[in-house]
N, C-alpha and C positions, 0 to 999 in steps of 0.2 A: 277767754283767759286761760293762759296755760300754768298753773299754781305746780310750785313745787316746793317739796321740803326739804331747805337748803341744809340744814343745821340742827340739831337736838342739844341744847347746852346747859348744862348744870355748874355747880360752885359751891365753894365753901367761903365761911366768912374769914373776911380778911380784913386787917387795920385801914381806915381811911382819914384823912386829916382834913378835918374839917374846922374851919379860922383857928382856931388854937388848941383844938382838942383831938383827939383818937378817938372815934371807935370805929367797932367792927359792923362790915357791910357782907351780904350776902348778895350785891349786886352784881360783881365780877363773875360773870360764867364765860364758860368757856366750850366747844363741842368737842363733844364726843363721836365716839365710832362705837362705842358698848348699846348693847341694849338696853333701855333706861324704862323701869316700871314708871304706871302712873295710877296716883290716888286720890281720894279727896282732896287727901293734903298737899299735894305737889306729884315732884319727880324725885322717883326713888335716884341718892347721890346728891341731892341740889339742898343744901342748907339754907333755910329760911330762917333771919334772924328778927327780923321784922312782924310778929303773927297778926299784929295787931291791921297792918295796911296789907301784908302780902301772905301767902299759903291760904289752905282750908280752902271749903267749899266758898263756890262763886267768885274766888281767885288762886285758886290751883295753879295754873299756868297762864304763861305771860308771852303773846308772839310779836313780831318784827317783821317788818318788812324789806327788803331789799330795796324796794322803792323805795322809802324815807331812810336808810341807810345812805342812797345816791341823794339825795337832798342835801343829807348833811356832809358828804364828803364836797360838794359843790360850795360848803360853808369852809370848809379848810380842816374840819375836823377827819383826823386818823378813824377811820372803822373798821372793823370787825368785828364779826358772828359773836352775838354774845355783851358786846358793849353794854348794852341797856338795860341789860338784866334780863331778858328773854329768854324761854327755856324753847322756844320755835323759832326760828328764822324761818321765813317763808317767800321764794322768788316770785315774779310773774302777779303776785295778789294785788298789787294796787298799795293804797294806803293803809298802815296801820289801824288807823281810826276806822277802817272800812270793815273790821273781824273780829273774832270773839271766839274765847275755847271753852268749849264747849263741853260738860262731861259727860258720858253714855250715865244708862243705871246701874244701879250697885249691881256689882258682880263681872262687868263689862268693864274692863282697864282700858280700853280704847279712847281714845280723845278725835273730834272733829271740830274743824271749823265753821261758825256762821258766817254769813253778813251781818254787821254791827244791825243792821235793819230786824233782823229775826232775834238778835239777841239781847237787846239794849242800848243802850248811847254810854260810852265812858270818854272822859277825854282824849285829846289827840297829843303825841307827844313830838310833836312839832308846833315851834310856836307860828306856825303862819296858816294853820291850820284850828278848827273851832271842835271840839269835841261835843 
């Protein structure tokens, strides 16, 4: 497998209409070309509005694939780096469902990926796939 890191993408929270109401999502990210710190809580620049399901330890960061990216462009859906809320886009890696970010120990900012196999089962965000 030849894995590559397509994308670093962070966001702020922005209005979304959801059936009759507004609010604010921190899903929209978008990449970067900056150097982006990382911490327990996330990615330094990337607004987490959601703390209760997203940010902090054990969901710091959120990656993507390019493969399930080509999935759903094969559904008609417009994509781009960042759609999903993703703060990794990762080429070459196979399925989303297949990884997991991983954080080093405190004092190490560095981040790596698992196999979802070394790091837990979470669902898959494609529906034709079983998390």
């Amino acid at each position: 497998m030849n894995m590559s890191l397509r994308s670093v993408n962070v966001g702020q929270g922005l209005p979304v209409i959801i059936g009759a109401r507004s609010v604010r999502s921190g899903i929209d990210k978008r990449p970067t070309l900056q150097p982006v710190g990382v911490n327990a809580g996330g990615l330094d620049g990337d607004q987490v509005l959601n703390t209760r399901h997203h940010g902090g330890p054990g969901q710091a960061a959120y990656l993507y694939t390019t493969d399930d990216y080509d999935w759903w462009a094969a559904q008609g859906v417009a994509v781009r780096d960042g759609l999903f809320g993703e703060n990794l886009t990762l080429g070459g890696a196979g399925s989303s469902a297949d990884w997991r970010v991983m954080m080093r120990p405190p004092g190490d900012q560095s981040v790596r990926t698992a196999p979802a196999s070394a790091a837990g089962s979470a669902p898959s965000t494609r529906p034709d796939r079983r998390g």
